[in-house]
C-alpha positions in Angstrom: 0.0 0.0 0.0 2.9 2.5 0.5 4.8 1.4 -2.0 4.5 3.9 -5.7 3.4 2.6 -8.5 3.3 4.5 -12.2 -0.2 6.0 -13.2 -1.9 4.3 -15.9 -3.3 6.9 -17.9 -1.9 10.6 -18.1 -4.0 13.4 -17.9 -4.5 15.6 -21.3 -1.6 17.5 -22.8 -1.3 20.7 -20.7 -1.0 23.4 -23.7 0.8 26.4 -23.1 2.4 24.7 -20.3 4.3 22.9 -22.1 8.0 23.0 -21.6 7.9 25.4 -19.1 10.1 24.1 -16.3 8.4 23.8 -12.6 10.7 22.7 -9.5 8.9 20.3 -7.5 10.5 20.6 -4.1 10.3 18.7 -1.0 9.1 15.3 -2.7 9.2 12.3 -0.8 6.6 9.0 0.3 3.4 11.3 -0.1 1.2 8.9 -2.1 -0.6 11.6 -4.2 2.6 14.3 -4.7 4.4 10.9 -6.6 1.4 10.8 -8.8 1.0 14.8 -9.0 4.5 14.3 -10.3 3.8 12.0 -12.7 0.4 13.3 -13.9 3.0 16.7 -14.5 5.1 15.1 -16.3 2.6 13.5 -18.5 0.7 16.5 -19.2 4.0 17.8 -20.9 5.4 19.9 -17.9 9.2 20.1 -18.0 9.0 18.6 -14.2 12.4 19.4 -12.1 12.4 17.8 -8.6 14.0 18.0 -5.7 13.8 14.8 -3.4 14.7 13.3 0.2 17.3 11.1 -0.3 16.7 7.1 -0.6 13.2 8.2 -0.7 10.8 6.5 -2.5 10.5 9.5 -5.0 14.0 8.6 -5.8 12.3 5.5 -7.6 9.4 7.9 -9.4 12.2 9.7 -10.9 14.7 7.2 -12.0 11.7 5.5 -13.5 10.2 8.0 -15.1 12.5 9.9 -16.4 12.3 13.0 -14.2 15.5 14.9 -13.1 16.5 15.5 -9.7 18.3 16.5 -6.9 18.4 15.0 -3.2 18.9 17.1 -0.2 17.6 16.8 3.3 16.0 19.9 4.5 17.8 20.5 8.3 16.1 23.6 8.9 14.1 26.2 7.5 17.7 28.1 6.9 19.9 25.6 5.4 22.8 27.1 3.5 23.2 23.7 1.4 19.7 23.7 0.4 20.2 27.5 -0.6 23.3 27.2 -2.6 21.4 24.2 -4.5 18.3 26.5 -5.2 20.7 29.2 -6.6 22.5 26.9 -8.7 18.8 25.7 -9.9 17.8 29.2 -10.7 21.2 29.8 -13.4 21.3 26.4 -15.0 17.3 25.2 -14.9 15.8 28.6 -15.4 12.9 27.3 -13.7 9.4 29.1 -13.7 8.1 28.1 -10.7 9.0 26.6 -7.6 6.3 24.6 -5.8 7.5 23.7 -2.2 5.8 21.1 -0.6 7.1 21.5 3.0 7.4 24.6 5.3 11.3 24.1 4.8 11.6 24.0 1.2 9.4 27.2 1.3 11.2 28.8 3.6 14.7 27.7 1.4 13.2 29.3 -1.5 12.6 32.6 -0.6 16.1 33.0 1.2 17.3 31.9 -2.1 15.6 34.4 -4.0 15.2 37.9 -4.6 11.9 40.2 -5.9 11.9 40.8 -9.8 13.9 38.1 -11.1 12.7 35.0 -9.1 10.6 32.0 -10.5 6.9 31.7 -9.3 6.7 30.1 -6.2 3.5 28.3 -5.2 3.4 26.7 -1.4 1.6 24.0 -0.2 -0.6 24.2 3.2 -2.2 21.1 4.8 -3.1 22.0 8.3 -4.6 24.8 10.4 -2.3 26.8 13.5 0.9 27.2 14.2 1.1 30.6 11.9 1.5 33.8 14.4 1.4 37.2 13.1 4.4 38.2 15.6 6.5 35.0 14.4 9.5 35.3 12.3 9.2 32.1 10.9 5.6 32.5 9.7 6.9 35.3 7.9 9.7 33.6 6.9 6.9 31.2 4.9 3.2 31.6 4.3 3.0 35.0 5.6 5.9 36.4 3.2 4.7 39.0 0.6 6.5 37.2 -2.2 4.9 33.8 -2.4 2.7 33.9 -5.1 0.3 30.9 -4.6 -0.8 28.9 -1.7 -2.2 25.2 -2.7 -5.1 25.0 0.6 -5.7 21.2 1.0 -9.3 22.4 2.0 -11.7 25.1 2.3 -11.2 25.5 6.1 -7.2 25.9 5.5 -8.5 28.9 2.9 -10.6 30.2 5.8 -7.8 29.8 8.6 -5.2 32.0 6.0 -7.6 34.7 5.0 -7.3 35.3 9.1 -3.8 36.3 8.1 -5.8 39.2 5.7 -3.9 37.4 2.7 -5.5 38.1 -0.7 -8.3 35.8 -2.1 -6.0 35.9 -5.3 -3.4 33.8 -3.4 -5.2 31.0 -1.8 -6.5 28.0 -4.0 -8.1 25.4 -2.8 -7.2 21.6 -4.5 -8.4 19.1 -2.4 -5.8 16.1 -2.1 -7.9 13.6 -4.2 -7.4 9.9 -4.3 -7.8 7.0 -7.4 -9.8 4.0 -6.1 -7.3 1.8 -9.0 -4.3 2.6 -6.3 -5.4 0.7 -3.9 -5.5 -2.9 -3.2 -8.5 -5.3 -2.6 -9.8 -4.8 1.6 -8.3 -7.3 3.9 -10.5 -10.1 4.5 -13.0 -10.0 7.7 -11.3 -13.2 8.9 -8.2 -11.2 9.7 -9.9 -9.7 12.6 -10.1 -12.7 14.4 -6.2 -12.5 15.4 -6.9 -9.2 17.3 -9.6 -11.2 19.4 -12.6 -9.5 17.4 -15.9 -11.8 17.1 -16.8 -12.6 13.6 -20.5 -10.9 13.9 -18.6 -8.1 16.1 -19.1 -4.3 14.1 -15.8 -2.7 14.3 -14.5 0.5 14.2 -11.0 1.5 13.1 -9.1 4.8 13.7 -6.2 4.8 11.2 -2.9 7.0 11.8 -0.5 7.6 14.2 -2.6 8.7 17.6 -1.6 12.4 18.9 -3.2 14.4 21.5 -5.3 16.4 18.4 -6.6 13.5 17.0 -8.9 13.4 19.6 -8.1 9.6 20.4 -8.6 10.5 24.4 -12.1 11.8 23.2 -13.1 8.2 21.4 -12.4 6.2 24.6 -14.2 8.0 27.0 -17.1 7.4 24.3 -16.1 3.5 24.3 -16.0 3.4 28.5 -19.9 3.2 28.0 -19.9 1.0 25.3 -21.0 -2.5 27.0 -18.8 -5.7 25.8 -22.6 -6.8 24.8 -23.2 -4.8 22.0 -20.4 -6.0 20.3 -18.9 -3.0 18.9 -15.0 -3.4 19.0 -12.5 -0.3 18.4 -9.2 -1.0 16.6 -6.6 1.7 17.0 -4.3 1.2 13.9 -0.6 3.7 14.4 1.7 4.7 16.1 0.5 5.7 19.7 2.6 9.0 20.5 0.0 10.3 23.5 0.9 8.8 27.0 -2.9 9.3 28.0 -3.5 7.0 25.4 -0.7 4.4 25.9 -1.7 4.2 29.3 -5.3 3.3 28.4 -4.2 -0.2 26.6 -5.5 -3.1 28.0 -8.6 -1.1 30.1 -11.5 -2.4 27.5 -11.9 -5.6 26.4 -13.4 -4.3 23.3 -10.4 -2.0 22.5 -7.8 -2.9 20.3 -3.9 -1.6 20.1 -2.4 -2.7 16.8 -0.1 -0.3 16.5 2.1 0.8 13.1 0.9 -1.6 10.6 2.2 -1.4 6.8 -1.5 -2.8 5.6 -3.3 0.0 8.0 -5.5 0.9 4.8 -6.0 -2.7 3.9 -7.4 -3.3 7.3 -9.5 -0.3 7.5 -11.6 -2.0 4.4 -12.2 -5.0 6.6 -14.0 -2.8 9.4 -17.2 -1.2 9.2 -16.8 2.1 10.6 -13.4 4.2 9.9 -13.4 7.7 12.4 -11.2 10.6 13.1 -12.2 12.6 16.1 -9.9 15.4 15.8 -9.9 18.1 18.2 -8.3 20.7 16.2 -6.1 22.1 12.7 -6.8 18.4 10.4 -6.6 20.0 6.8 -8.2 16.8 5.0 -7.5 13.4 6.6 -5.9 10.5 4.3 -7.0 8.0 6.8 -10.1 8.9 6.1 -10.1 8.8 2.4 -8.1 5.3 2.3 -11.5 4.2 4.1 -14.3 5.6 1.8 -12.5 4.6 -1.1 -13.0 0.9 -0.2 -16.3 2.0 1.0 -16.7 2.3 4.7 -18.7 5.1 5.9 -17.0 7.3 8.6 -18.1 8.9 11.5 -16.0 12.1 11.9 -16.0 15.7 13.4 -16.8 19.1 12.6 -13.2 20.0 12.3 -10.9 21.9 9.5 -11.7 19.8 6.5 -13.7 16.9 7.4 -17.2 18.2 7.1 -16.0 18.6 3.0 -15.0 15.2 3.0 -17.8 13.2 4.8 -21.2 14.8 4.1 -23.0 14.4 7.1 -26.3 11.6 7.0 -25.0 10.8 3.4 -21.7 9.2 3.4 -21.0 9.2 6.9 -21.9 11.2 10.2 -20.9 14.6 11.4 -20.4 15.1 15.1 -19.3 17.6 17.8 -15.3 17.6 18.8 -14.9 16.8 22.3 -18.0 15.4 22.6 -17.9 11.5 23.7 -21.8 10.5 23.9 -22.2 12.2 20.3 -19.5 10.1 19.0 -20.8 6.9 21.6 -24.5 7.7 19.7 -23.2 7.8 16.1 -21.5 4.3 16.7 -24.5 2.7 18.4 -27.1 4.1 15.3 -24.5 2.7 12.5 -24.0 -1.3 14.3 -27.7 -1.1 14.4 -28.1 -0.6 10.9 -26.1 -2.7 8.2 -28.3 -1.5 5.4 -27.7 1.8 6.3 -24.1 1.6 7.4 -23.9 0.1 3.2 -25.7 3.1 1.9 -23.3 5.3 3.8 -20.1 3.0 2.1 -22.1 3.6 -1.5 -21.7 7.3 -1.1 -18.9 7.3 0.5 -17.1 5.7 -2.4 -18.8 7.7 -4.7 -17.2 10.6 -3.1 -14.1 9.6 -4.3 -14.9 8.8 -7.3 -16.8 11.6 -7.6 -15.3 15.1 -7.0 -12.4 14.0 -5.0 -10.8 12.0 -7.3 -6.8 12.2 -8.1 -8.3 13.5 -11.9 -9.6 17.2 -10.3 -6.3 17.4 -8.6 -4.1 17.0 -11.3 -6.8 19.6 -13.9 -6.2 21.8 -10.6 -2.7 22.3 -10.5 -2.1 22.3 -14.2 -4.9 25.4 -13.7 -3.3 27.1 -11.6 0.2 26.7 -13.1 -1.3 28.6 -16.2 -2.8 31.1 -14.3 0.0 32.3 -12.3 2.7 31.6 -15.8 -0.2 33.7 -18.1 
């Protein structure tokens, strides 16, 4: 599941794009950045990229053709990584740079100078941590000279226009998925080696568990959740809150597994995937893995969510911090297979539908002609 694999059909030729060179910088394991890269290149972009080293991007551009550099950002002012933009601007001429991480953004704006620097297009995926009175924020999203910031959704748009940065500037491209990347769901019996009963309805919360994911939040809703009912909860990650690590063990009906390669395979043999954040989630890719193989989701009002899961269609919509919401929404989906399937039908459907990998791809290319018009 995390390993890249080449797309199978490029998007149409990109027009008066083509040839003009764009640095992709800060490219590494992100599933849909390899295939943004890709998709680029196939639409006829003269694609420049700047990877981690032994990343798996490495492989995406060895096998496709793509020339790179490798450097490990240190800081957001690395001297190395400066040097290397400079010596990108004299012999690549590039037109834009698109920085993926806070440090390759940072990088390229040290590295440049007003009138006679390339585009350069960040990318934002979360909410907070930006202060008006902060250096570094100014140093990056904040900083007059960055011409275009990708918003992974709607509510990071909303959280930068706090900032009283111009509508002109913030574009919204939601990270879309293509249902063909994934492999086939892991099948039911695989629960049974976590101890889950085969007519048990389980839900799965997929990523690694930090105090804002709101994984504090879900167990308090499971404490009142009798081993009777027969709902089980398995927490699939890294667990990186000591409120949480403490808690293993305390419910038979809870389930540790921590990191697990085939986290997305196992979400599609659950029946209810959930994020309960409690603040700044941009869009979750847990979340997405899950609907694409058709489990409805039970999820927050938080940053992007409510954009992703449309709330009584293709999942349900709850309160953060709010245990007995969360403890309600799981008791009214085990009730109800048929409903809990109608939720997975749209669910699916939403990526296939308007947050598919496609839209991403027409996106970018979109904006790259905009900003190189």
């Amino acid at each position: 599941m995390s390993e890249w694999t080449p797309a199978d059909s490029p998007p149409p030729p990109a027009d008066a794009l083509r040839g003009r060179r764009v640095v992709m910088i800060g490219l590494n394991s992100d599933r849909v950045e390899l295939h943004l890269a890709t998709a680029l290149k196939d639409a006829g972009v003269d694609l420049y990229a700047i990877t981690e080293p032994s990343s798996i991007a490495e492989k995406l551009c060895l096998h496709r053709d793509i020339p790179f550099s490798t450097h490990h950002f240190r800081s957001r002012v690395d001297a190395r990584a400066i040097r290397l933009y400079r010596r990108l601007l004299k012999e690549e001429k590039p037109d834009i740079f698109h920085c993926l991480t806070n440090r390759a953004l940072s990088n390229a704006l040290l590295a440049t100078r007003r009138g006679d620097s390339p585009k350069i297009v960040a990318y934002r995926g979360t909410m907070g941590h930006l202060h008006r009175l902060d250096p570094a924020s100014w140093l990056s999203y904040l900083h007059p000279r960055v011409d275009a910031i990708i918003c992974v959704s709607d509510a990071v748009r909303r959280y930068l226009k706090t900032f009283n940065l111009p509508d002109h500037r913030l574009t919204v491209i939601w990270k879309g998925h293509d249902p063909a990347w994934y492999d086939a769901p892991a099948p039911r019996s695989v629960l049974h080696e976590f101890g889950i009963p085969a007519d048990a309805v389980v839900v799965c919360l997929l990523g690694n568990i930090r105090p804002v994911k709101g994984a504090d939040v879900l167990l308090q809703a499971f404490q009142d959740i009798r081993p009777n009912e027969n709902i089980h909860l398995l927490l699939i990650g890294e667990v990186r809150d000591k409120r949480i690590a403490r808690q293993k063990g305390r419910h038979p009906c809870v389930h540790f597994l921590g990191y697990r390669s085939d986290a997305a395979r196992l979400a599609g043999a659950c029946d209810i995937a959930t994020m309960p954040s409690v603040e700044r989630e941009g869009l979750p890719k847990a979340i997405i893995e899950a609907m694409v193989q058709g489990i409805p989701a039970v999820v927050t009002n938080v940053g992007g969510m409510p954009e992703l899961v449309q709330h009584g269609i293709s999942g349900i919509v709850v309160p953060p911090r709010d245990p007995a919401a969360l403890r309600e929404a799981f008791r009214t989906l085990a009730a109800d297979a048929a409903l809990r399937r109608q939720y997975g039908i749209h669910a699916n459907a939403r990526i296939e539908g308007p947050f598919q990998f496609r839209h991403t791809v027409e996106k970018t290319l979109t904006l790259y002609r905009k900003l190189l018009s």
